[in-house]
C-alpha positions in Angstrom: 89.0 111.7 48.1 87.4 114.3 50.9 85.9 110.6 52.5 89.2 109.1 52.5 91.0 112.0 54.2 87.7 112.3 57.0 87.9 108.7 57.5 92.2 108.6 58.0 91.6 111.6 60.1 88.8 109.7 62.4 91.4 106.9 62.7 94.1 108.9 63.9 92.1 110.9 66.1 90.9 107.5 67.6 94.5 106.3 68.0 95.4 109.2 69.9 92.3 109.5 72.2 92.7 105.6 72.9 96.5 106.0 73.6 95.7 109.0 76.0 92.9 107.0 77.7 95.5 104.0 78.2 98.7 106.6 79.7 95.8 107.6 82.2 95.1 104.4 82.9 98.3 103.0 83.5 99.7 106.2 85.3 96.5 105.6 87.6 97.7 102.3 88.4 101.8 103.3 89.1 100.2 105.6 91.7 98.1 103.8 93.6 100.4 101.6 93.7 103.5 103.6 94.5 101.4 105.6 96.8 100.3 102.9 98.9 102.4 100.4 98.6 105.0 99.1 101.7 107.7 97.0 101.8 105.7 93.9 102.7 105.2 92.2 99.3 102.3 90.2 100.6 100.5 93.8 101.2 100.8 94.6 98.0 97.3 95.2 96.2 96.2 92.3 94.2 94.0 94.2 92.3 96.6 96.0 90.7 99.0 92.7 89.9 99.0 90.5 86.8 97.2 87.1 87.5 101.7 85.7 86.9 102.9 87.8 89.7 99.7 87.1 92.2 100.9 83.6 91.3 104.3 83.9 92.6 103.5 85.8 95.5 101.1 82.9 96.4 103.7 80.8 96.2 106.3 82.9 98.3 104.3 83.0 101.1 102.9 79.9 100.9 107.2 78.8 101.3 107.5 81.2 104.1 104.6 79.7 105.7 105.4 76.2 105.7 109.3 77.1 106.6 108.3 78.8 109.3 105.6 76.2 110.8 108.7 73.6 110.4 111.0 75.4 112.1 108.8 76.3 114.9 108.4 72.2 115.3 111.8 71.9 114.6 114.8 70.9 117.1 115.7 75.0 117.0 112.5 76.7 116.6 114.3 80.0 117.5 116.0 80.0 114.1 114.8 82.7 111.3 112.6 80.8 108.8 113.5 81.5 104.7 111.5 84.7 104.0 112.0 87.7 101.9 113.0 90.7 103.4 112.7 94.5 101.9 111.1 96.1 99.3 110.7 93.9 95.8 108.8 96.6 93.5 111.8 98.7 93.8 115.7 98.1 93.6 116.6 99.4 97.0 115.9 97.1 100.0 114.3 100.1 101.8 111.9 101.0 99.3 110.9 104.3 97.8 109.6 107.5 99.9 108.8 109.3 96.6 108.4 108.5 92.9 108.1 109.9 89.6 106.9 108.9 85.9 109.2 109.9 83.4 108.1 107.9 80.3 105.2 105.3 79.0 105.5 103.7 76.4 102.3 101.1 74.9 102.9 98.4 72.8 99.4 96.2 71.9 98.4 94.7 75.2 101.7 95.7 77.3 103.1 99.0 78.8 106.4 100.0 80.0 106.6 102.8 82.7 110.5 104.0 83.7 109.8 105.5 86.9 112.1 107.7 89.2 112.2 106.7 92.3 113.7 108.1 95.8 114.4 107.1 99.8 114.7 109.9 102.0 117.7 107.6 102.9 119.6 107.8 100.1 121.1 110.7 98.3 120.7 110.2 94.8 117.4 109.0 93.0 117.3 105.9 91.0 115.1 104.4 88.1 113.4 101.6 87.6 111.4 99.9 84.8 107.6 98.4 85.6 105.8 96.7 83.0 101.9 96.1 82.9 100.1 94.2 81.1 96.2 94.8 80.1 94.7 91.7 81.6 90.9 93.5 81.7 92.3 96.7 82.7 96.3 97.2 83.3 97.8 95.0 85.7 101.4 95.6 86.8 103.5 92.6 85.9 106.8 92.9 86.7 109.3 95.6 87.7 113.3 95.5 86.3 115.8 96.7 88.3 118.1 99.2 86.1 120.3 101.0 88.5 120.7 99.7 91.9 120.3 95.8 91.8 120.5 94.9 87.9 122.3 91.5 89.5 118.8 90.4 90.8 117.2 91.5 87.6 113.6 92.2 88.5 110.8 91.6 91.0 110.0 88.3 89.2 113.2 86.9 89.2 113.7 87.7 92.4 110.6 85.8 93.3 111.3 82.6 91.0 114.4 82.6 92.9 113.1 82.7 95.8 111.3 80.0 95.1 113.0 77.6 93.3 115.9 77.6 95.7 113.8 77.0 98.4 111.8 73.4 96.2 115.9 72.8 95.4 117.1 72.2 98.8 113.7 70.9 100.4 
């Protein structure tokens, strides 16, 4: 009986060392990115993006690219070419100025982070929801917009979006 109850209590206190390990690893990741990130998605350090999201912001730019190379060939090459504008790891267009984690929570090989973010703009701080997913170390794979844009939905849906409407009209 004393081996059972050693071997439950090295269990547990494996679960819990491996849980802490993983919060520190993830918070790691929310700040560098917050901390460095801009409002330029294609800035945006890849090393800290899912191999989905690095995906569709390959695809973004490669659209803005090619819109912009026909419209500078075009019969009005003084017109804006399709692009994304503002900040799309957070709900507000300007971005965030300052952030805080409130909560993670891990689930096998994915992890939700509700952050509190603020603008030096705008008076009252918002939250936001970023998920990562362990893809040899925790990548951030998305971000869902809860209080300012919840129409858009989330960073990836804004992307597909922006993509599919551009390979519908073209």
């Amino acid at each position: 009986m004393k081996t059972i109850n050693q071997f439950i209590f090295l269990i547990v206190m494996l679960c819990l060392f491996g849980c802490k390990q993983d919060k520190t690893a993830i918070e790691k990741v929310v700040n560098s990115f917050y901390n460095h990130q801009i409002t330029d998605y294609k800035m945006a350090d890849k090393n800290l993006l899912s191999s989905e999201l690095i995906e569709l912001i390959k695809q973004a730019e490669k659209i803005e690219l090619s819109s912009k190379e026909r419209i500078k060939h075009s019969e009005f090459p003084t017109d804006k070419p399709v692009m994304i504008e503002g900040d799309i790891f957070t709900s507000v267009y300007e971005g965030q100025t300052g952030f805080e984690i409130l909560e993670i929570k891990i689930k096998d090989n994915k992890a939700t982070v509700l952050i509190e973010l603020k603008n030096n703009l705008k008076k009252i701080p918002w939250q936001d929801e970023m998920q990562l997913i362990d893809q040899n170390g925790w990548k951030i794979d998305n971000v869902i917009f809860k209080n300012i844009h919840p129409d858009i939905g989330s960073t990836q849906a804004l992307l597909k979006g922006f993509i599919d409407g551009y390979n519908n009209t073209n």
